[in-house]
TIMIVO-336071 format. One record per residue (C-alpha): residue number from 0; residue in one letter; chain; x, y negated, z negated. Coordinates in steps of 0.2 Angstrom, whole numbers, plus 5000, padded with zeros to 4 digits. Example, Ala and Ser with C-alpha at 12.3 -4.5 7.8 and 13.67 -1.06 7.14 Angstrom:
! TIMIVO-336071
<pt><seq>0</seq><type>A</type><mol>A</mol><x>5062</x><y>5022</y><z>4961</z></pt>
<pt><seq>1</seq><type>S</type><mol>A</mol><x>5068</x><y>5005</y><z>4964</z></pt>
This chain:
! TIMIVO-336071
<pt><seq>0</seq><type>X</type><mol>A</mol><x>5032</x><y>5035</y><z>4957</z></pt>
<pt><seq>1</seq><type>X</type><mol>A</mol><x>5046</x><y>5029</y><z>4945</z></pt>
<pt><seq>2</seq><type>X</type><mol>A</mol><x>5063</x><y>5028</y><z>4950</z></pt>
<pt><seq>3</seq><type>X</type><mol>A</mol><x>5080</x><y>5030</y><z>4938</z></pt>
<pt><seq>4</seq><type>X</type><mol>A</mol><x>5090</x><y>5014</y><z>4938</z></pt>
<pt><seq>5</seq><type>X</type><mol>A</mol><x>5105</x><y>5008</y><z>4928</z></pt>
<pt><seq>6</seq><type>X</type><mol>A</mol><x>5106</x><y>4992</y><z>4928</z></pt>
<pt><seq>7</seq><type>X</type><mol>A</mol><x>5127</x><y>4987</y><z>4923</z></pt>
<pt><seq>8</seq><type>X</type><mol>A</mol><x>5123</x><y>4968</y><z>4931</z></pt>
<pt><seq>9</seq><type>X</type><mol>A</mol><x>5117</x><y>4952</y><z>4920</z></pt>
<pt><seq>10</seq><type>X</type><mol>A</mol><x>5105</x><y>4951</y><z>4931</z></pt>
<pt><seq>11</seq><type>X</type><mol>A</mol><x>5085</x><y>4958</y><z>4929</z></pt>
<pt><seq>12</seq><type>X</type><mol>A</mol><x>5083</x><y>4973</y><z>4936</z></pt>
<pt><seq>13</seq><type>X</type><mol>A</mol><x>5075</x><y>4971</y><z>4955</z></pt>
<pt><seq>14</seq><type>X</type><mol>A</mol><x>5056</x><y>4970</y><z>4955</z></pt>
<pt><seq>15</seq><type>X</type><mol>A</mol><x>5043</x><y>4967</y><z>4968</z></pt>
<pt><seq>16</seq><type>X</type><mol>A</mol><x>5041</x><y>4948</y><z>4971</z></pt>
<pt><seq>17</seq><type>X</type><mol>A</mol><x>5023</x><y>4950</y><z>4975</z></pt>
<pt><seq>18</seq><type>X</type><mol>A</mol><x>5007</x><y>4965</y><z>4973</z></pt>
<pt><seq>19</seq><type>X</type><mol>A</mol><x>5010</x><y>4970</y><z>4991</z></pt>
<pt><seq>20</seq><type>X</type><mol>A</mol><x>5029</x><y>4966</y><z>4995</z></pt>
<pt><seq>21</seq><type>X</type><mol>A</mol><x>5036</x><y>4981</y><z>5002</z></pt>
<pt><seq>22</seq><type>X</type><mol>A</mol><x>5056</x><y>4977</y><z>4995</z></pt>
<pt><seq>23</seq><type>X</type><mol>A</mol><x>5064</x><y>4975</y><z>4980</z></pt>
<pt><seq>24</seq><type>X</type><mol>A</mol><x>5075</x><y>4960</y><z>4978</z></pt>
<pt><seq>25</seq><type>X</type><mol>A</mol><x>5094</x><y>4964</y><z>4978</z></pt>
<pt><seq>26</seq><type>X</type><mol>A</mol><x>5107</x><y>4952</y><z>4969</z></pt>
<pt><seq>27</seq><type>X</type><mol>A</mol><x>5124</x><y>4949</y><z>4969</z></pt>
<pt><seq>28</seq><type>X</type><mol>A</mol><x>5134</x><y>4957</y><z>4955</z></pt>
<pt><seq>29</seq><type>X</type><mol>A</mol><x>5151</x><y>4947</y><z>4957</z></pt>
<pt><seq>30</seq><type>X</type><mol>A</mol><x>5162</x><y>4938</y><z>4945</z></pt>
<pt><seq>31</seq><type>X</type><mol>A</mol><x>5168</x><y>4925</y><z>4957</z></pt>
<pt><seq>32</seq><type>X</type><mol>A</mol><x>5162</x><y>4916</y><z>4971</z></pt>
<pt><seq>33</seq><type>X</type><mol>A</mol><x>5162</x><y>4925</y><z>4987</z></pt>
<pt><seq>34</seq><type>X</type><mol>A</mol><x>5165</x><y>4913</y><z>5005</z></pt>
<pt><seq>35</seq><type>X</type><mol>A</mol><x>5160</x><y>4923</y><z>5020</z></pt>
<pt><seq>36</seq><type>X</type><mol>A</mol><x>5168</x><y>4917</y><z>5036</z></pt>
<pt><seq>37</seq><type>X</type><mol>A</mol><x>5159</x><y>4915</y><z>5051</z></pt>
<pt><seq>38</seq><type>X</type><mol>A</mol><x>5159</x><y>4933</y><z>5060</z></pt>
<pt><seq>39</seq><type>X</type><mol>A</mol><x>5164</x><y>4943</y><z>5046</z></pt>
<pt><seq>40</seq><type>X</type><mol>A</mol><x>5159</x><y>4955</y><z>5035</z></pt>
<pt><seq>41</seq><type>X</type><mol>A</mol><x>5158</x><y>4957</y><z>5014</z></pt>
<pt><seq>42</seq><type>X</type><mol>A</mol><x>5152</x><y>4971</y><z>5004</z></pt>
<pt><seq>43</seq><type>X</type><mol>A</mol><x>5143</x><y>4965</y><z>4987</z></pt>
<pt><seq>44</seq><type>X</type><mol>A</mol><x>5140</x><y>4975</y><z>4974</z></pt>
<pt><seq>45</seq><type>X</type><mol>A</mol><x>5123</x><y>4976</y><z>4967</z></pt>
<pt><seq>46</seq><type>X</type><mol>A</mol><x>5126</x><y>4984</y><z>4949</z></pt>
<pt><seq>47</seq><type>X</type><mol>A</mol><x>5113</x><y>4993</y><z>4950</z></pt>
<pt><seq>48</seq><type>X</type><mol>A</mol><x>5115</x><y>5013</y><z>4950</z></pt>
<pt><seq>49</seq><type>X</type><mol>A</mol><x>5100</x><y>5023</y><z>4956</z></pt>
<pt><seq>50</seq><type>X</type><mol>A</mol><x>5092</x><y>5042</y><z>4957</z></pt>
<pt><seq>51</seq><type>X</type><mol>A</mol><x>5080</x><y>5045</y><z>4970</z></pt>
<pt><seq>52</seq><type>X</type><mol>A</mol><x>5070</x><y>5061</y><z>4970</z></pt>
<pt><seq>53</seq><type>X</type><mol>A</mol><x>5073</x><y>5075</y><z>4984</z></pt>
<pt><seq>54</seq><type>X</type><mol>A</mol><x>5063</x><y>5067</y><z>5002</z></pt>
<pt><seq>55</seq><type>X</type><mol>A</mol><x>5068</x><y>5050</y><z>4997</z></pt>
<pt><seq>56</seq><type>X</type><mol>A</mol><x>5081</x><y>5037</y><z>5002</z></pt>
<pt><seq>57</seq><type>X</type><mol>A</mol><x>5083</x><y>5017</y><z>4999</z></pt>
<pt><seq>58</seq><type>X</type><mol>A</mol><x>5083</x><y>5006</y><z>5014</z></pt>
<pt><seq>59</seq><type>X</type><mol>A</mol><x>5093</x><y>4989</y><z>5010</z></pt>
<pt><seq>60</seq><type>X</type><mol>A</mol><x>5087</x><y>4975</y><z>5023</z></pt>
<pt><seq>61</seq><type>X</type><mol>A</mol><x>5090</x><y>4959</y><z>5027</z></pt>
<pt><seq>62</seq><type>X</type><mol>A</mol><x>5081</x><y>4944</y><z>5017</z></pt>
<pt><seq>63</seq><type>X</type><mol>A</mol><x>5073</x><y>4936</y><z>5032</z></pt>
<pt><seq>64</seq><type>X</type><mol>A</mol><x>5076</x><y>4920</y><z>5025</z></pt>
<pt><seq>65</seq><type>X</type><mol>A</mol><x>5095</x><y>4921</y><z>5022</z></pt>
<pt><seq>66</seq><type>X</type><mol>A</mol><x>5095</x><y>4929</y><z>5043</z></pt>
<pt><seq>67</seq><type>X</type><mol>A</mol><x>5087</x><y>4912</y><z>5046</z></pt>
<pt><seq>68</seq><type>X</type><mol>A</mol><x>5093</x><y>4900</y><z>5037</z></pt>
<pt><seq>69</seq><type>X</type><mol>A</mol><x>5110</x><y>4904</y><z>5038</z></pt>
<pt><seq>70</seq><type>X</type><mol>A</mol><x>5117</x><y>4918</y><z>5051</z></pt>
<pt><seq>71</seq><type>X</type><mol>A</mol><x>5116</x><y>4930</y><z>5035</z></pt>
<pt><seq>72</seq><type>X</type><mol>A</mol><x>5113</x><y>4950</y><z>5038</z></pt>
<pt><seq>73</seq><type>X</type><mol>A</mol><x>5116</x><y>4966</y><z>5031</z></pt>
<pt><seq>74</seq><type>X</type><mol>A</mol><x>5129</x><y>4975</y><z>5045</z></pt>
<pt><seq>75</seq><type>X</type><mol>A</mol><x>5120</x><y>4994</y><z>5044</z></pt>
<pt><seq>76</seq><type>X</type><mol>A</mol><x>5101</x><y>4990</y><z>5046</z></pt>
<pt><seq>77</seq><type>X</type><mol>A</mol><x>5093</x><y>4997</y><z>5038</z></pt>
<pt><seq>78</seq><type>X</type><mol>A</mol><x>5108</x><y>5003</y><z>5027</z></pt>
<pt><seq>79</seq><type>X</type><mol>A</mol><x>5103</x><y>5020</y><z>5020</z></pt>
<pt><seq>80</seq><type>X</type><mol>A</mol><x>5105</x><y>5027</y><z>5003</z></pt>
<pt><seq>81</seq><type>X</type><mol>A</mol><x>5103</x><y>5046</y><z>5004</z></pt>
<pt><seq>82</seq><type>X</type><mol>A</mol><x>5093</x><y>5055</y><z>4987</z></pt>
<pt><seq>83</seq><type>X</type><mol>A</mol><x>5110</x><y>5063</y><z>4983</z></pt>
<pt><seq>84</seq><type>X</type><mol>A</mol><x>5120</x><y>5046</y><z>4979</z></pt>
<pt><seq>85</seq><type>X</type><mol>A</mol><x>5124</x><y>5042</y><z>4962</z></pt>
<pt><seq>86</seq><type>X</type><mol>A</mol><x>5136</x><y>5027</y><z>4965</z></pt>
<pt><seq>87</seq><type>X</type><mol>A</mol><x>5134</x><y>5009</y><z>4966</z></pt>
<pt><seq>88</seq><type>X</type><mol>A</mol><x>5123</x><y>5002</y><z>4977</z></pt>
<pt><seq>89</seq><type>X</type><mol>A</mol><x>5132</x><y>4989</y><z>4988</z></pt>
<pt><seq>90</seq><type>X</type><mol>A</mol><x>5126</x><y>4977</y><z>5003</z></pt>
<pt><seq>91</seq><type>X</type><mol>A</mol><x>5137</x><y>4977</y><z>5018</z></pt>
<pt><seq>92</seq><type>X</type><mol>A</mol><x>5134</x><y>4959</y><z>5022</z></pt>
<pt><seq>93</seq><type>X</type><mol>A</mol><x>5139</x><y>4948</y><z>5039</z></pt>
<pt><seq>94</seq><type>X</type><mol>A</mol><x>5139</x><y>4931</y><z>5041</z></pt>
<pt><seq>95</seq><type>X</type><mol>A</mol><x>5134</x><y>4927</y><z>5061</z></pt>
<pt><seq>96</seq><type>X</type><mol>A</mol><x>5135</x><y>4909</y><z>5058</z></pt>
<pt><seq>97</seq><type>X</type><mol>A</mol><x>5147</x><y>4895</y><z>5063</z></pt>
<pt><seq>98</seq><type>X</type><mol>A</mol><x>5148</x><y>4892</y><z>5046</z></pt>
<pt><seq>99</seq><type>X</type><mol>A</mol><x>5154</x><y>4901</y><z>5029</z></pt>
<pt><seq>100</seq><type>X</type><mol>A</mol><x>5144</x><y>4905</y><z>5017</z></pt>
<pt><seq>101</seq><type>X</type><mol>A</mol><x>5146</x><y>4906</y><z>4997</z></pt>
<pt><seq>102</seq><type>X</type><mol>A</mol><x>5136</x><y>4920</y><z>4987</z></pt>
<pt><seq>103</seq><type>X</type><mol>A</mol><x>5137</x><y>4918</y><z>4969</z></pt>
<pt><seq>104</seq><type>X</type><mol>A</mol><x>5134</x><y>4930</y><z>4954</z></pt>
<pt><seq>105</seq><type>X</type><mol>A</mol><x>5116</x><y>4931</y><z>4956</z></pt>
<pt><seq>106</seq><type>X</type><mol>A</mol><x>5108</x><y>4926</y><z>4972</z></pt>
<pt><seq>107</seq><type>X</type><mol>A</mol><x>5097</x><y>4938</y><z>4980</z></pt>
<pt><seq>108</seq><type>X</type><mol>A</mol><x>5106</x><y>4943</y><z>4996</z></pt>
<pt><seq>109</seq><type>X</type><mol>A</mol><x>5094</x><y>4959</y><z>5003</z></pt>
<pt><seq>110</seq><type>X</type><mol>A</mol><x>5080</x><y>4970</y><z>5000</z></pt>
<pt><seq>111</seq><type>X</type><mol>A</mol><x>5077</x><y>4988</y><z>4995</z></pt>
<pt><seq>112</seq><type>X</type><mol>A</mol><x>5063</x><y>4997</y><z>5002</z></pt>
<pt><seq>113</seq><type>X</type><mol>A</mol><x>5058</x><y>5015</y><z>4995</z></pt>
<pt><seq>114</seq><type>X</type><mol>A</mol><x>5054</x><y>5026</y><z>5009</z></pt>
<pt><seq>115</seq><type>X</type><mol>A</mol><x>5049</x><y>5045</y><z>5011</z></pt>
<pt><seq>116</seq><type>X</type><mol>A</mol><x>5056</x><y>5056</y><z>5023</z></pt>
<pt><seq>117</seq><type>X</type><mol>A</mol><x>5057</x><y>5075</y><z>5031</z></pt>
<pt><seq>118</seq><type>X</type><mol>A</mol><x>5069</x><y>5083</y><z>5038</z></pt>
<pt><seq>119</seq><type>X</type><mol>A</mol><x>5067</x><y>5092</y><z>5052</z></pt>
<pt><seq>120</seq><type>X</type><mol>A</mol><x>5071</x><y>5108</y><z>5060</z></pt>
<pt><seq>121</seq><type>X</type><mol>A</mol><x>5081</x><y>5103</y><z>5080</z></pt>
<pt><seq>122</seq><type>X</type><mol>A</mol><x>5077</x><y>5115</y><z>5092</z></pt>
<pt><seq>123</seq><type>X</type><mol>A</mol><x>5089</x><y>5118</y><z>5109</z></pt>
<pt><seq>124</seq><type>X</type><mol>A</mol><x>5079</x><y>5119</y><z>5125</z></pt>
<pt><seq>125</seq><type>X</type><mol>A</mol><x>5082</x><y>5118</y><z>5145</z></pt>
<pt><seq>126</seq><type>X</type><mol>A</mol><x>5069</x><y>5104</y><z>5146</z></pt>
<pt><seq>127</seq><type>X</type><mol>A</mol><x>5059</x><y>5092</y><z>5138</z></pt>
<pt><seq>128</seq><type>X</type><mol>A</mol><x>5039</x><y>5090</y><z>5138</z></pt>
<pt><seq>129</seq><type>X</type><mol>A</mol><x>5033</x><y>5077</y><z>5154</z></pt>
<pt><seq>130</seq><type>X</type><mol>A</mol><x>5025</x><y>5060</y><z>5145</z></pt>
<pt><seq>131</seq><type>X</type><mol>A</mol><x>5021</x><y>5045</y><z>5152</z></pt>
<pt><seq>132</seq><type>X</type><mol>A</mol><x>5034</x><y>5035</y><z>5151</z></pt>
<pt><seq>133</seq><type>X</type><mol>A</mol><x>5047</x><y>5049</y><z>5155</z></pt>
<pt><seq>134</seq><type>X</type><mol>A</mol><x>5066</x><y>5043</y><z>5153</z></pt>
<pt><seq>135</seq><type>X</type><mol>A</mol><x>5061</x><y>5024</y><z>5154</z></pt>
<pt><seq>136</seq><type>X</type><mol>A</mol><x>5072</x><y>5015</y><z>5144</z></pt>
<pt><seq>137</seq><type>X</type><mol>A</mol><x>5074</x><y>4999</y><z>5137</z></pt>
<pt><seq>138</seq><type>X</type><mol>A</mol><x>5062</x><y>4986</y><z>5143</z></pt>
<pt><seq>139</seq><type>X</type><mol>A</mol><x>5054</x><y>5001</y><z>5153</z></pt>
<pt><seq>140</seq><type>X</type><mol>A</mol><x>5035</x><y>4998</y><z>5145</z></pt>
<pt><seq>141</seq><type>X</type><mol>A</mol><x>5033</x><y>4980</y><z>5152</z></pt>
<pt><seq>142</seq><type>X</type><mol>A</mol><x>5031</x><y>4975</y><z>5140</z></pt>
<pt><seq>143</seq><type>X</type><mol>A</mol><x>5036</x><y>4956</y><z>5132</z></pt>
C-alpha cells in the first residue's frame, strides 16, 4: 500500500528501521530547542502531512527507548489520526521523569503505525450475551 506524504521538515522522510518493524520513526521538526520539564506536556510538530485512504488511520506511539530511558511518552496512546486529516502531524509528548528533557530539530521522538479499521454499526439492547468471565473487571482473569 502507498501512503501520500508531504514532507515540509529537513529531515528524510520516516521509513521503517528494519523488514519487519511495524512503525515508522517520527522526528522533531522544531527550529529551537525544546526543554520539557518534569510532569509536563509538549506538542512537537513532525512536518510531515499525510493522506490515508478511507478504513485507515495512524497510530503515533511511544519509542520504547525514550519511555525507558528517560520518563518520555506520547500523552494520547496510541494518539489517532483519523483518514479525513489533512493537517500537520504533531506528537503530544510528556515527560514523567524528575528530570527535563531537551528534544532538538531531528531526534526521533515516537512512531507511526499504519492500521486498518471498520466501523461498526452499535446496537441498543436490554441485555448482553452470558460469557465466561461476565462483568469481571480489571485483574478479574488471575492473571499476572
Amino acid at each position: 500500500m502507498k501512503i501520500k506524504i508531504i514532507n515540509k521538515s529537513n529531515n528524510k522522510t520516516p521509513c521503517y528501521s528494519t523488514k519487519k518493524s511495524a512503525g515508522l520513526d517520527l522526528r522533531a521538526h522544531i527550529q529551537e530547542q525544546i526543554n520539557i520539564k518534569p510532569m509536563s506536556r509538549v506538542l512537537i510538530k513532525t512536518g510531515l502531512f499525510i493522506e490515508l485512504p478511507e478504513g485507515y488511520e495512524a497510530q503515533i506511539r511511544p519509542r520504547s527507548g525514550l519511555a525507558y530511558k528517560n520518563g518520555i511518552t506520547v500523552l494520547n496512546t496510541p494518539g489517532t489520526i483519523d483518514a479525513d486529516y489533512r493537517g500537520e502531524v504533531g506528537v503530544l509528548l510528556i515527560n514523567l521523569s524528575n528530570d527535563t528533557f531537551k528534544i532538538n530539530n531531528g531526534d526521533r521522538i515516537a512512531q507511526m503505525v499504519i492500521a486498518k479499521y471498520e466501523q461498526v454499526a452499535l446496537v441498543d439492547v436490554e441485555q448482553l450475551d452470558n460469557s465466561q468471565r461476565g462483568d469481571g473487571g480489571f485483574g478479574s482473569t488471575g492473571i499476572i
